[in-house]
DRENPA-3360 file (N, C-alpha, C; in nm, 2 decimals, always signed):
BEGIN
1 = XXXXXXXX = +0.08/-0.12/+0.00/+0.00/+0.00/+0.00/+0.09/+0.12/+0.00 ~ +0.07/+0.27/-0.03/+0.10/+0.37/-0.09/+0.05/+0.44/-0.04 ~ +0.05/+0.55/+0.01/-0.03/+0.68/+0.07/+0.06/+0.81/+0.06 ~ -0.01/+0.89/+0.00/+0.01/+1.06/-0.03/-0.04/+1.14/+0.05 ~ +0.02/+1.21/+0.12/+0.00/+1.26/+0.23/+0.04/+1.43/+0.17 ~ -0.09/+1.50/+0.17/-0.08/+1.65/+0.10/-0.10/+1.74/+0.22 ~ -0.02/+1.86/+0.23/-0.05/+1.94/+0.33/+0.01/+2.10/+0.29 ~ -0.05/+2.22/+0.30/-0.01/+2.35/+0.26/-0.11/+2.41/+0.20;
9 = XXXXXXXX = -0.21/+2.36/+0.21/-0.32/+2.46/+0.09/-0.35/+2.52/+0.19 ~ -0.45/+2.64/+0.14/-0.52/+2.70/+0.23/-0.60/+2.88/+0.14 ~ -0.65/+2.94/+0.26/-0.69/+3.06/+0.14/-0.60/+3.19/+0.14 ~ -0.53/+3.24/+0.00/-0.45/+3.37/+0.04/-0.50/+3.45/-0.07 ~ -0.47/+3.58/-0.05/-0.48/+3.68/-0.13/-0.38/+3.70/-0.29 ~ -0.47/+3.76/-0.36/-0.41/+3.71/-0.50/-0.25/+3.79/-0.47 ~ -0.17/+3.78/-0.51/-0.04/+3.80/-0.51/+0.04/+3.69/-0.42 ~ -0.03/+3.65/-0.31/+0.05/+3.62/-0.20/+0.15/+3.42/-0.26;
17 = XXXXXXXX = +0.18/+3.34/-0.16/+0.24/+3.28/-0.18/+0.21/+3.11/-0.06 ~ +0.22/+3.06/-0.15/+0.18/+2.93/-0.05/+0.30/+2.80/-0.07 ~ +0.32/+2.66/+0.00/+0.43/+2.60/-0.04/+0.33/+2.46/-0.02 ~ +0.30/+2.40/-0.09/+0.24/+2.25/-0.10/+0.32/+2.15/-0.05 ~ +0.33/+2.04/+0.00/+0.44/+1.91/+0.03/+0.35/+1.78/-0.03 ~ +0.37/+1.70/-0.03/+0.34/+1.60/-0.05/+0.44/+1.49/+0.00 ~ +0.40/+1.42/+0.09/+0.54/+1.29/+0.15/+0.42/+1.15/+0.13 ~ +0.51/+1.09/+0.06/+0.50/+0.93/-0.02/+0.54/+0.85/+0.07;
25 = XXXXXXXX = +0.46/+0.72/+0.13/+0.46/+0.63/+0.22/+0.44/+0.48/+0.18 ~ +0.53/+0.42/+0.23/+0.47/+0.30/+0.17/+0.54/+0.16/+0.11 ~ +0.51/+0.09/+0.05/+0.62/-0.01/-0.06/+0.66/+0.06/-0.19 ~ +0.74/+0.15/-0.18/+0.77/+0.26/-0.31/+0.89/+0.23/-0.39 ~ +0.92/+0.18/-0.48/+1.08/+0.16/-0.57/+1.03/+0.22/-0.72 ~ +1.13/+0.23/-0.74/+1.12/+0.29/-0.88/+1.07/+0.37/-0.92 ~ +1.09/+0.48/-0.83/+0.96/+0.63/-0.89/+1.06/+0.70/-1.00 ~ +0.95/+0.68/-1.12/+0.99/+0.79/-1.23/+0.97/+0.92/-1.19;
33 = XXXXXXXX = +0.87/+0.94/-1.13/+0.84/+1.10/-1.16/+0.72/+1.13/-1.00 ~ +0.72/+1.24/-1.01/+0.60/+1.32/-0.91/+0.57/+1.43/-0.96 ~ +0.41/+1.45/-0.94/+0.41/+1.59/-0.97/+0.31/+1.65/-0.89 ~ +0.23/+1.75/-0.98/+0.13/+1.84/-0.88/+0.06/+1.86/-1.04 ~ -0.14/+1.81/-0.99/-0.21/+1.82/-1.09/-0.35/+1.94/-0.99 ~ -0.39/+2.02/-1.06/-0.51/+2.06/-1.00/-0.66/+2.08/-1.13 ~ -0.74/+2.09/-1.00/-0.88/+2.07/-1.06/-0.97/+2.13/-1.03 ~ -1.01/+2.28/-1.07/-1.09/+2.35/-1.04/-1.29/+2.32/-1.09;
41 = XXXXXXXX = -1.34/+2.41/-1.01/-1.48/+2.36/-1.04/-1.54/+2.33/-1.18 ~ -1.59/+2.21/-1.21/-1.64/+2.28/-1.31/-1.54/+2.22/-1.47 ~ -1.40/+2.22/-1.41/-1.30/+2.17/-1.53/-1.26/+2.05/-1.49 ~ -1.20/+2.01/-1.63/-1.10/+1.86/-1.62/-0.98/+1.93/-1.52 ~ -0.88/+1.81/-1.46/-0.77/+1.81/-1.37/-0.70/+1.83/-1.49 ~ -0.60/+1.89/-1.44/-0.48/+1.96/-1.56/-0.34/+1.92/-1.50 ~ -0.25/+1.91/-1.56/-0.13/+1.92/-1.48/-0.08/+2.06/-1.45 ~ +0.00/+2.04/-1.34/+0.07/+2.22/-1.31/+0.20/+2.22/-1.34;
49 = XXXXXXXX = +0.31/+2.08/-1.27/+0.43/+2.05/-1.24/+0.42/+1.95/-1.21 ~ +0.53/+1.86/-1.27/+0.62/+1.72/-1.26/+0.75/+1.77/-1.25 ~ +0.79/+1.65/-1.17/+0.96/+1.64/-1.15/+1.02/+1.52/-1.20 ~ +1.15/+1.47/-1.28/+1.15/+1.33/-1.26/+1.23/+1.29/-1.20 ~ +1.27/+1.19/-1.15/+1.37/+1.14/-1.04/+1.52/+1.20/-1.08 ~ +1.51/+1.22/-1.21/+1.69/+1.32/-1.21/+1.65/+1.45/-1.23 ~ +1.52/+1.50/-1.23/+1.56/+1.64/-1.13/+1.51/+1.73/-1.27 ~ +1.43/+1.66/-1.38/+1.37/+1.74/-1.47/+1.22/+1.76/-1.48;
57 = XXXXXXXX = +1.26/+1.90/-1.53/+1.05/+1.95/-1.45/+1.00/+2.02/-1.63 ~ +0.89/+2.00/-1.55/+0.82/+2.02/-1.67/+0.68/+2.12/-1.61 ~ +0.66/+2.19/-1.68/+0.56/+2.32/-1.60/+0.42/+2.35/-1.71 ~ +0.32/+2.37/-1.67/+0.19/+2.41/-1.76/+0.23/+2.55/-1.79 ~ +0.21/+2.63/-1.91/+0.26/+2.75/-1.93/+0.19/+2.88/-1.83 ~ +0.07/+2.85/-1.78/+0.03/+2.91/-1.67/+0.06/+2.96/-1.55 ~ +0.16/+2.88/-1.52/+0.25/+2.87/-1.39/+0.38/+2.90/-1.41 ~ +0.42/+2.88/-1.52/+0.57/+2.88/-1.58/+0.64/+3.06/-1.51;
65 = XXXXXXXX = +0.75/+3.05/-1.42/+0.74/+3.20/-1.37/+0.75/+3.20/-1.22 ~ +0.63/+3.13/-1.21/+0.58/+3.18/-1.11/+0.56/+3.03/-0.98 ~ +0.55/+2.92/-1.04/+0.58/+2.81/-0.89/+0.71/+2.69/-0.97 ~ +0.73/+2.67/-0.88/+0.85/+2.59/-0.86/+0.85/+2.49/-0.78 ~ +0.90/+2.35/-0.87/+0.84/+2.22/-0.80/+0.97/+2.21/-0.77 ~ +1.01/+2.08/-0.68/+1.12/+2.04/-0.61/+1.09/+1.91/-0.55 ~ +1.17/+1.87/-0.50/+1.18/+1.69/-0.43/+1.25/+1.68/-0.36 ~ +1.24/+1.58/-0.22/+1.34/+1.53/-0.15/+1.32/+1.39/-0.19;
73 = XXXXXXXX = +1.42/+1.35/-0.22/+1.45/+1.17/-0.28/+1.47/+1.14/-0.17 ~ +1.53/+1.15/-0.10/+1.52/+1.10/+0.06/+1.41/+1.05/+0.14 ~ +1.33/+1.18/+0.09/+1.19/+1.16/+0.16/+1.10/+1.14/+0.11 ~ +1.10/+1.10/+0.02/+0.99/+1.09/-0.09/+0.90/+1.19/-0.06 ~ +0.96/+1.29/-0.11/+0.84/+1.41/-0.08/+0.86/+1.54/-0.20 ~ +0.74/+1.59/-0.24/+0.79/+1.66/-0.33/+0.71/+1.82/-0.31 ~ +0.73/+1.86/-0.31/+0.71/+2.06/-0.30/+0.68/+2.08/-0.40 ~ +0.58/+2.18/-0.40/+0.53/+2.30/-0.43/+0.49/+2.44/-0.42;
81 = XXXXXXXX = +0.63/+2.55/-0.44/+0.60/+2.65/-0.44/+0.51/+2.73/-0.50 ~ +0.42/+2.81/-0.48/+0.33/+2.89/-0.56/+0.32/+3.06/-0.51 ~ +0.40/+3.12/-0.60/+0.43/+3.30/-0.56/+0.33/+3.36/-0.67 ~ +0.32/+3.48/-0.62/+0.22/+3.53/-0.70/+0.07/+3.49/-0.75 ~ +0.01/+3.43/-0.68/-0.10/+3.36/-0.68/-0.21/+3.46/-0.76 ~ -0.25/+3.39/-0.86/-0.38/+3.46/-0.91/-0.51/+3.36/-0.91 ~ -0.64/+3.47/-0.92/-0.74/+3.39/-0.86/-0.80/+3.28/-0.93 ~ -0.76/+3.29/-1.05/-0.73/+3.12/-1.13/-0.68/+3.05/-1.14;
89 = XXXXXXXX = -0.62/+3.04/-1.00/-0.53/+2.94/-0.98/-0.60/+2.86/-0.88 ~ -0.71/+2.93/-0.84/-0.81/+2.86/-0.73/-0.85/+2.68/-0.75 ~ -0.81/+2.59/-0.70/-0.86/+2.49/-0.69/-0.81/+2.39/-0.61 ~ -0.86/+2.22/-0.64/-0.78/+2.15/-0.57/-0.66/+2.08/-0.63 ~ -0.59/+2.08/-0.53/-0.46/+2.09/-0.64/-0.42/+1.92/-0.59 ~ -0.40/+1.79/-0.65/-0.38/+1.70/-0.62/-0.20/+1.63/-0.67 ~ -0.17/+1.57/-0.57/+0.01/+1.52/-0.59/-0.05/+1.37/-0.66 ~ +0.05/+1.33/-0.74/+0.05/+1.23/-0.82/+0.23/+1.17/-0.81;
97 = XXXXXXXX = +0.20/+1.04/-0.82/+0.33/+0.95/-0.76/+0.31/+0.83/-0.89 ~ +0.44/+0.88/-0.95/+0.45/+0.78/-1.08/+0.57/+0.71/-1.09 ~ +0.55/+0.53/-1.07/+0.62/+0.46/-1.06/+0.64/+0.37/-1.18 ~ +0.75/+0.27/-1.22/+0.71/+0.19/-1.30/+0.61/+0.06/-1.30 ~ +0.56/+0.10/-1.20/+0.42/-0.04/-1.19/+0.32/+0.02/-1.16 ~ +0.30/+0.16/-1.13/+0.18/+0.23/-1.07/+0.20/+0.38/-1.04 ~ +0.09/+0.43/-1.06/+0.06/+0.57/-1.05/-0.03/+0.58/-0.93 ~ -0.03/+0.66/-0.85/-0.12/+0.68/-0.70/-0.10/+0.82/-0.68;
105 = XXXXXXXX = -0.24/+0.88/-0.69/-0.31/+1.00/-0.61/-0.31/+1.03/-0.49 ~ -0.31/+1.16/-0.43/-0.32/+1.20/-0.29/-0.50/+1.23/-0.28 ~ -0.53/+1.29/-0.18/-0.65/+1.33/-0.17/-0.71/+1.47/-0.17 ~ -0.58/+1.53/-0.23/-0.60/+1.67/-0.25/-0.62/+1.77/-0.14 ~ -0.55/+1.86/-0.20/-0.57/+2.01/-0.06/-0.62/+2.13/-0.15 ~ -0.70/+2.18/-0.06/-0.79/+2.30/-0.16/-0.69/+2.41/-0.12 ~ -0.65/+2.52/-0.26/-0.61/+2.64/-0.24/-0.73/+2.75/-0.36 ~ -0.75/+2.82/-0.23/-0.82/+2.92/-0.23/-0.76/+3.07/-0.28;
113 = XXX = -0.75/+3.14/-0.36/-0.69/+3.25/-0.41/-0.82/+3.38/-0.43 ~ -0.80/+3.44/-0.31/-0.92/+3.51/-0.30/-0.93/+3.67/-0.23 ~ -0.99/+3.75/-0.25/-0.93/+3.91/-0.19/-1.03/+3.91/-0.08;
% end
């Protein structure tokens, strides 16, 4: 078993700045990649930011600028910074854990971007 453990969302003011975590538990080998997908009302889940185990990221051009993903390999845990928050960036934002035998979801933390 596998558990994603999300914590950092919450509600800020558009400009402001928030830091997502995500720590991976469990029978875990071979992770290709982690990222951060979110899913506002209303829309399909999109990706925001992936990292892969050697440290290459890949960003939705919406974000590109402005958050910055990161990892601890140690800890299987992967960050998300988000500066400059605009109010379309409102939703829930879910960690994704991609291994070579399986992919596993967190349960998402709501960020609120609001005046």
């Amino acid at each position: 078993q596998v558990q994603l453990v999300e914590s950092g969302g919450g509600l800020v003011q558009p400009g402001g700045s928030l830091r997502l975590s995500c720590a991976a538990s469990g029978s875990i080998s071979s992770i290709n990649a982690m990222g951060w997908y979110r899913q506002a009302p209303g829309k399909q889940r999109e990706l925001v930011a992936v990292i892969t185990s050697g440290g290459s990221t890949n960003y939705a051009d919406s974000v590109k600028g402005r958050f910055t993903i990161s990892r601890d390999n140690a800890k299987n845990t992967v960050y998300l910074q988000m500066n400059s928050l605009k109010p379309e960036d409102t939703a829930v934002y879910y960690c994704k854990l991609m291994t070579t035998a399986f992919d596993a979801w967190g349960q998402g933390t709501q960020v609120t971007v609001s005046s």
